[in-house]
C-alpha positions, 0 to 999 in steps of 0.5 A: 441426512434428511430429505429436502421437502419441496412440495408444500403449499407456497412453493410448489404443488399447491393442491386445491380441493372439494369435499364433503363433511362427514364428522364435525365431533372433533376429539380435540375441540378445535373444529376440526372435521373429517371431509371426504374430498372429491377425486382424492380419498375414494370410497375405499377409506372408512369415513373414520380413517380420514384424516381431520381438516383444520379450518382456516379462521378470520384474522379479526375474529379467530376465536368465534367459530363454528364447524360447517354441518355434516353433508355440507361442501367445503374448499380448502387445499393442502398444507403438504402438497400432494400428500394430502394428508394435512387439509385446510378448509377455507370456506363453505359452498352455498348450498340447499337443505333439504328435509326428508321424512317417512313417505306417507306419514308426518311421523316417519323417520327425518333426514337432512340431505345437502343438495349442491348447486354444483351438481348436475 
């Protein structure tokens, strides 16, 4: 006999969450990423090993869509309660872009961090 699941979202246990986009190359070409959530996968867990969050599409317009950039913030939840292992994202969080190169040169590396507003 099966067990009875009881913790998915819509009846019990609906788990909002955070994080922070590390992978938007979805295999399957369906959008998904890989997002580090904050406060539930620790730093322990290799970016690759997370698991990949679907988004969640406009009813009217579900077949134009782009993945949020690396770095960027997203909410979501999940769809299997605290397992936390099927995530939705469902928004980005506004955000500044920030651009970085070499100190002192106009020709040094270039990088692009996401600073959060959020943030203290």
């Amino acid at each position: 006999m099966s067990k009875v699941v009881n913790n998915f979202a819509g009846l019990n246990g609906f788990v909002w969450w955070v994080g922070e986009i590390i992978n938007r190359v979805d295999p399957l070409g369906l959008g998904r990423c890989q997002v580090r959530i904050f406060g539930w996968y620790g730093d322990t867990i290799e970016d690759s090993d997370l698991p990949w969050s679907v988004a969640m599409y406009p009813i009217n317009n579900s077949k134009d869509f782009q993945a949020p950039s690396v770095g960027e913030w997203v909410v979501g939840f999940f769809l299997d309660g605290e397992s936390g292992q099927f995530p939705v994202m469902m928004g980005v969080l506004p955000g500044v872009s920030q651009t970085n190169s070499g100190v002192g040169s106009n020709t040094g590396p270039v990088s692009t961090s996401y600073i959060n507003p959020y943030s203290s």
